[in-house]
Structures are given as C-alpha cells and as structure tokens.
C-alpha positions as CSV (number, residue, x, y, z in Angstrom):
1,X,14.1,9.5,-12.4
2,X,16.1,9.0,-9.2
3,X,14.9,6.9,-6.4
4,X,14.6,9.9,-4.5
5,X,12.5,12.3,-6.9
6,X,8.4,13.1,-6.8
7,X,6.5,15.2,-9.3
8,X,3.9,17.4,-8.7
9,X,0.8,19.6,-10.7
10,X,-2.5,21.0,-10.4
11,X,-5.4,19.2,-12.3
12,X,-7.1,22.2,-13.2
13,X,-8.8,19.6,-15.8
14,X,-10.2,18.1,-13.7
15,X,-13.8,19.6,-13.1
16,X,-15.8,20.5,-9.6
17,X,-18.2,17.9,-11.1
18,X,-15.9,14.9,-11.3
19,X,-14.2,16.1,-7.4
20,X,-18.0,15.9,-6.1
21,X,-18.9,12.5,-7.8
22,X,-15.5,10.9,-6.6
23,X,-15.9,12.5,-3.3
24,X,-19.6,10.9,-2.9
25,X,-18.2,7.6,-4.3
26,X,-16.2,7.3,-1.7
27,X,-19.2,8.0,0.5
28,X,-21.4,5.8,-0.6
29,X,-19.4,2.8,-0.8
30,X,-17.4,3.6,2.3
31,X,-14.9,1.4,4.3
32,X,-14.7,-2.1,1.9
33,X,-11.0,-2.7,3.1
34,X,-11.9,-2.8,6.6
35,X,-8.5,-1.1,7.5
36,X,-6.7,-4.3,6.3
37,X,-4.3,-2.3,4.1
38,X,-1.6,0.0,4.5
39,X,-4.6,2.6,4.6
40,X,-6.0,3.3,8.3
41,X,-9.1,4.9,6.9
42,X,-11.7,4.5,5.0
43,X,-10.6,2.4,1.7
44,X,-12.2,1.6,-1.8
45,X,-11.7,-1.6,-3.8
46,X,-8.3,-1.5,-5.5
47,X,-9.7,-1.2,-9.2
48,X,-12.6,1.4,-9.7
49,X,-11.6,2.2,-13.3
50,X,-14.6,1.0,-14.4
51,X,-16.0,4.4,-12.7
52,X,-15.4,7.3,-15.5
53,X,-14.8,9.8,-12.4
54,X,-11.6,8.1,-11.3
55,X,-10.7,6.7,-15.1
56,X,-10.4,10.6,-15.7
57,X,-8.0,11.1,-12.7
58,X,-6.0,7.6,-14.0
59,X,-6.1,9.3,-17.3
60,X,-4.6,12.4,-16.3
61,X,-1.9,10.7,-13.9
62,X,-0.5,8.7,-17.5
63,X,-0.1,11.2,-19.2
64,X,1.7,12.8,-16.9
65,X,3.9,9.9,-15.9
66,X,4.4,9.6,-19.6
67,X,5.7,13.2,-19.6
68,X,7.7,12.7,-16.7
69,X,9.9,9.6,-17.8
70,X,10.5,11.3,-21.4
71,X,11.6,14.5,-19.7
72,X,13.5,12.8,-16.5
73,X,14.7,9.8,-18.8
74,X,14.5,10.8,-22.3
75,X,12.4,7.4,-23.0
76,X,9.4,7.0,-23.9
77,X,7.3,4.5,-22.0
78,X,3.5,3.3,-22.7
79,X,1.7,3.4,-19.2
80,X,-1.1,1.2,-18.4
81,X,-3.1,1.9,-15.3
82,X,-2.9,-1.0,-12.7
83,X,-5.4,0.2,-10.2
84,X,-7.0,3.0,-8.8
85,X,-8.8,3.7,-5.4
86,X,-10.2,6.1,-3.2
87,X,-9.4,6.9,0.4
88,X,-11.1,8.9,2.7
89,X,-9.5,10.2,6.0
90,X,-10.5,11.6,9.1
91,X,-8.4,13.3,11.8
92,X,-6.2,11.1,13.2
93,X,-6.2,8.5,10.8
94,X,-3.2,7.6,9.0
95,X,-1.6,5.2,5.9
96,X,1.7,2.9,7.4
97,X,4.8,3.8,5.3
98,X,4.9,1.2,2.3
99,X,6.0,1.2,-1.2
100,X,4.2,0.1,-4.2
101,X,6.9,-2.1,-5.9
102,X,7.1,-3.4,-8.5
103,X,4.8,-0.9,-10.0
104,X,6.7,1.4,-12.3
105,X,4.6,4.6,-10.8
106,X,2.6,5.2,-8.1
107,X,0.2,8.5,-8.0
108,X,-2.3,10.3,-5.4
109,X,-4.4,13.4,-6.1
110,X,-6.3,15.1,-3.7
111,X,-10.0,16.7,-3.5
112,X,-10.0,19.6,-1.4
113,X,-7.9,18.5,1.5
114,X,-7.5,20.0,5.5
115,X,-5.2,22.8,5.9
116,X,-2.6,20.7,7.4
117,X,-2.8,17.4,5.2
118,X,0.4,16.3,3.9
119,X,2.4,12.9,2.1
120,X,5.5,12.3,4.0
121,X,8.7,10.9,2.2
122,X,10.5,9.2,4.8
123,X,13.8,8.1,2.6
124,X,13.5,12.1,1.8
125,X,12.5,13.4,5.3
126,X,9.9,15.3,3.5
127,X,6.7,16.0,4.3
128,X,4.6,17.1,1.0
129,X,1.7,19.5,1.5
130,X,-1.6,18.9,-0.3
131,X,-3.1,21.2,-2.1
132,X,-6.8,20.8,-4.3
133,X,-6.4,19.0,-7.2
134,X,-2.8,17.9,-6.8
135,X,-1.4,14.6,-8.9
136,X,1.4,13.5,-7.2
137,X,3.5,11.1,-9.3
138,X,6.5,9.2,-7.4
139,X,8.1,6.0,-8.2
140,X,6.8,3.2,-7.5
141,X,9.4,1.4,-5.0
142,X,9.6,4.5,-3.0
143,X,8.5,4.7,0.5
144,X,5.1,7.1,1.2
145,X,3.7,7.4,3.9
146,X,0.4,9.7,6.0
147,X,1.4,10.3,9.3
148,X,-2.1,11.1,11.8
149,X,-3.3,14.5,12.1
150,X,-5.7,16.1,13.8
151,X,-8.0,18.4,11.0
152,X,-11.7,19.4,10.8
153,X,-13.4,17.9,7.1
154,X,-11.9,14.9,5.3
155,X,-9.2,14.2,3.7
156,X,-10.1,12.3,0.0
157,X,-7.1,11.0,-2.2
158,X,-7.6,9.0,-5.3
159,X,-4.2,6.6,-5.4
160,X,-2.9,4.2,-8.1
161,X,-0.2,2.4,-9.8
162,X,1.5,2.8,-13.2
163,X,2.8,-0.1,-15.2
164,X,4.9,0.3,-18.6
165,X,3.1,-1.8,-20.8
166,X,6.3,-3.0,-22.3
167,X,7.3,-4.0,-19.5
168,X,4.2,-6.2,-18.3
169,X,4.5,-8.2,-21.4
170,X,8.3,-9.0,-21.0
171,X,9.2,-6.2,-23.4
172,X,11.9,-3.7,-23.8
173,X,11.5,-0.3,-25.3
C-alpha cells in the first residue's frame, strides 16, 4: 500500500441492531474527551472493545485490513485491534487533520451519516463521501482530516487503529 492509497466497502454485515446500539452508546455516554483530542465533537473513551457492538465493527475492519495488505502487498499480516471509539458530530463540528502513526492501519465506519458528510485526505486533496455502513481503511501515518459542515442529524463514526501483531512484539513476518 502506497502512502497515498485508502480502501473502502459497505458492511452490509453489520446489522440495523448493532448501528442502533452503537449509535445509543455514543449517546449515553456522550462527550468523555471533553474536545481534548483531535476530535471537536463529541468523543468516546479510546478502547470500548470490551462493548460487543464496536468489537463487531473492529472485527470486520481486521479482516479487511488483513485482505487489503495480502492483496496490495502480497503479505500476510496478523492485525490486532489497538483501539476503537465512537464519535458523534453535529453541524459545524469538525476533527483537526492528524495522523495515527505509528499504527499500522487506521479505520472509520459510519452509521447513517448527513447528506453532505465526508473524510477529507489532505496529502490527496480528496474529500471522501460517507455513505451508511462504510469501513474506511487508510494507513495509519496518513493525514485525515473532517472539515465543519453545516447538516441536519448527526454524524456517528466508529474509528480505530490496526497494529500487526508481529510487529508489536519485535517480530518480522
């Protein structure tokens, strides 16, 4: 994969159930980050794998990074999740552009965003449109970005990072 590249599907695995029950996560715990990240919005804890909902997007998103380095690099890697959060957006709110080094991957998915919700790539000048139940997969040292928008609704986003576990122990593969 070239510094350059992202990945994109549809999770149509992903059940309406699991969206609503990460969606009113997010809710219920609301803004723990007090807008002291990268993220202007409302921000989870870093690691909610220990919620099933979000383990089954993390799930999904190693996989597919799996699938991703064998096709882009012809090697085969063994992903461990690092973290996983939730994000919730309102208009005008927005996420400083920032990388994710030295995580391998870095991924976002989105539940039923506003029309006009996008991921911009500023090394690309790309702006990435969100669609429901999108896994975007990028690496991690590239630079992302959510530039503010006015929309009607929220915009949710589960976002993580992807290790090799090879690599985390000193490893080669």
């Amino acid at each position: 994969m070239t510094k350059n590249t992202y990945y994109y599907k549809i999770c149509d695995e992903i059940s309406d159930e699991v969206n609503e029950n990460i969606v009113n996560y997010i809710d219920l715990v609301g803004d723990v980050q007090h807008y002291q990240t990268n993220v202007k919005a409302q921000m989870t804890d870093w690691d909610v794998s220990y919620n099933e909902h979000f383990l089954k997007v993390g799930e999904i998103a190693l996989r597919f990074c799996k699938d991703v380095a064998k096709k882009v690099w012809s090697v085969t890697i063994s992903p461990i999740l690092s973290d996983i959060w939730g994000m919730k957006y309102k208009t005008n709110e927005y996420a400083i552009s920032h990388d994710h080094f030295p995580s391998m991957f870095s991924f976002a998915y989105y539940i039923n965003p506003p029309e006009n919700s996008t991921l911009s790539f500023p090394e690309l000048n790309k702006e990435l449109k969100n669609e429901h139940k999108m896994l975007v997969v990028f690496p991690g040292h590239m630079l992302h970005e959510v530039k503010p928008k006015q929309f009607t609704g929220n915009r949710y986003v589960v976002s993580g990072n992807i290790d090799n576990n090879a690599v985390k122990m000193g490893l080669r593969t």
